[in-house]
Backbone bond lengths (Angstrom), bond angles and torsions (degrees), N, CA, C in turn:
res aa  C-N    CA-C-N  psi(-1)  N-CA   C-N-CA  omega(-1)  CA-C   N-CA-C  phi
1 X - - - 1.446 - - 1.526 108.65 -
2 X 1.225 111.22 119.24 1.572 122.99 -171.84 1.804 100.33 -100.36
3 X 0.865 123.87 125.65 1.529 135.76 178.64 1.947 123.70 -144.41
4 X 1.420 103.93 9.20 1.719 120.56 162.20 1.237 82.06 76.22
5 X 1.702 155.86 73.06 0.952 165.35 -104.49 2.009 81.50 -176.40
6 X 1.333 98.40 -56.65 1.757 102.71 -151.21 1.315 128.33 -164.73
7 X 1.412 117.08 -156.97 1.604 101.81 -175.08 1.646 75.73 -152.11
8 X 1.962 103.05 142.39 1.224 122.81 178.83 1.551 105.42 -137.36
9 X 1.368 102.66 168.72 1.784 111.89 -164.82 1.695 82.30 -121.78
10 X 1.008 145.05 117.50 1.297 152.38 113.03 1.361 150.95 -107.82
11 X 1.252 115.41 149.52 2.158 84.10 -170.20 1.147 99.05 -78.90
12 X 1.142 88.77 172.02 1.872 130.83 -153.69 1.615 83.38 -49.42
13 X 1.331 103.38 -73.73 1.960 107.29 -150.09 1.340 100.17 -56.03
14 X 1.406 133.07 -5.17 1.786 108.30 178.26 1.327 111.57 -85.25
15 X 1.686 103.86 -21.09 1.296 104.23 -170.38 1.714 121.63 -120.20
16 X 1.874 106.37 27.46 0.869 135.07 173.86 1.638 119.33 -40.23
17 X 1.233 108.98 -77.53 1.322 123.38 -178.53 1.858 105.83 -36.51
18 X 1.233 114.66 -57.16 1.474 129.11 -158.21 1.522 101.57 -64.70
19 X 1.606 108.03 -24.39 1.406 98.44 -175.49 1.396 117.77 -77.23
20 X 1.302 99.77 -50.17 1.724 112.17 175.04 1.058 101.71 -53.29
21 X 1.463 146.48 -21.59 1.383 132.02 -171.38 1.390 84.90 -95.99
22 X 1.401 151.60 -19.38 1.219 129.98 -155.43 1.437 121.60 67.54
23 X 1.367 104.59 2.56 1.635 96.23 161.56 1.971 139.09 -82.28
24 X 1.638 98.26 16.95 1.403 130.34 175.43 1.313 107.18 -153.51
25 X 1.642 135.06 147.03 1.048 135.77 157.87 1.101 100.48 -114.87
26 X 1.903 103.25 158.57 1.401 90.23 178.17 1.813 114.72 -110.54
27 X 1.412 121.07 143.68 1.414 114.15 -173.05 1.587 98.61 -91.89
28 X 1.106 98.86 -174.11 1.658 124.63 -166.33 1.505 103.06 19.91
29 X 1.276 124.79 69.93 1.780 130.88 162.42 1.396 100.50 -40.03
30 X 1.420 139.53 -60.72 1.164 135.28 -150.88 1.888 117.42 -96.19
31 X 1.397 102.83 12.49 1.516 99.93 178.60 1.573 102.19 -98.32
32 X 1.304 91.64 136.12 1.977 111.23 -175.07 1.845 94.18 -86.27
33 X 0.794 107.05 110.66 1.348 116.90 155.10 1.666 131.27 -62.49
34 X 1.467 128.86 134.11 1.482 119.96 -146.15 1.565 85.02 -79.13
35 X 1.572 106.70 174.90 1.413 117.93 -172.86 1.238 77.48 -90.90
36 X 1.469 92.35 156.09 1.841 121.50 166.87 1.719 95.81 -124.74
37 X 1.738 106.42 141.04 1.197 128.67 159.25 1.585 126.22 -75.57
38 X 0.719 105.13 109.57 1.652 121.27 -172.96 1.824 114.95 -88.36
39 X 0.995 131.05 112.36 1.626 141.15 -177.40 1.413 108.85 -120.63
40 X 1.252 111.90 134.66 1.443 128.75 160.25 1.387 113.31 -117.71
41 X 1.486 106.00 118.43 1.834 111.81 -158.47 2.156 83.15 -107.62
42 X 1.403 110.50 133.77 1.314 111.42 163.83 1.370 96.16 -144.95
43 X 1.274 107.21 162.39 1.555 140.88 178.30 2.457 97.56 -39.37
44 X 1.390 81.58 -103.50 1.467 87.64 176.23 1.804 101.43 -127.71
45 X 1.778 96.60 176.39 1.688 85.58 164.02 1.776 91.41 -102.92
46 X 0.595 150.99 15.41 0.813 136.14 164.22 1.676 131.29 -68.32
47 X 1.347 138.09 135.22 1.470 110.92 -140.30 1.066 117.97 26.59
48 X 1.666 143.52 72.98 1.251 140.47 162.89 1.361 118.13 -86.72
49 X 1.730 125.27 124.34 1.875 105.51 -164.37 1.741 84.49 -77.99
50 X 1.708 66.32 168.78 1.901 91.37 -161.22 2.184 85.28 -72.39
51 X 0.987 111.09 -18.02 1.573 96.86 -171.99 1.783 100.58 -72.45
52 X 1.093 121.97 -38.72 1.027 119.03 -168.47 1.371 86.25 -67.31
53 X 1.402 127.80 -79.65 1.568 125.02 -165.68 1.729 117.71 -32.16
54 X 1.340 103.36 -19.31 1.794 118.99 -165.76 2.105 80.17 -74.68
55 X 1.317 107.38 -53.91 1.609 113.80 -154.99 1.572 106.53 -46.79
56 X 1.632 85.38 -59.98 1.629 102.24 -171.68 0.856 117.43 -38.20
57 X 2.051 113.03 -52.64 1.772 104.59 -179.22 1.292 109.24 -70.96
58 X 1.376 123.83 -17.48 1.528 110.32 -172.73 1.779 107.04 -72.31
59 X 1.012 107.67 -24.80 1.772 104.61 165.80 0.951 125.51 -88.45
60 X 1.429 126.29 -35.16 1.208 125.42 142.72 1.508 134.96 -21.01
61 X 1.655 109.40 -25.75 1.786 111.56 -164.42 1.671 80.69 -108.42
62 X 1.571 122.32 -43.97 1.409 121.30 -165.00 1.278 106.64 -68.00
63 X 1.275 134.44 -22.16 1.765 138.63 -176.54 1.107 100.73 -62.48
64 X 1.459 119.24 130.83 1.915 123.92 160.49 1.127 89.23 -77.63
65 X 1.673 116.92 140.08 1.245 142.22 149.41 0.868 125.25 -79.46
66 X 1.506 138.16 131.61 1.209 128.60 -178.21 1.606 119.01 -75.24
């Protein structure tokens, strides 16, 4: 429930919908946000389930590269 209460930092896609409706705007369009390091800690690859292997590449494609 949005009621001009405040100002929040979230990424874009949670708060997707609300924008296009105009029920959030978003402030500072032009501030770059610092990179964050991203880790995926698993056991071994060895026997690795294929779901886990499915994840990895799927973050793998979603990660900005520098």
């Amino acid at each position: 429930m949005c009621n001009g209460d405040g100002i929040i930092r979230l990424p874009e896609f949670y708060i997707e919908q609300q924008i296009k409706t105009g029920e959030l705007i978003l402030l500072f369009e032009d501030y770059v946000f610092p990179m964050v390091d991203v880790y995926a800690l698993y056991p071994t690859r060895k026997h690795l389930a294929s779901k886990v292997r499915c994840f990895l590449d799927l973050i793998d494609e979603m990660v900005v590269k520098p």
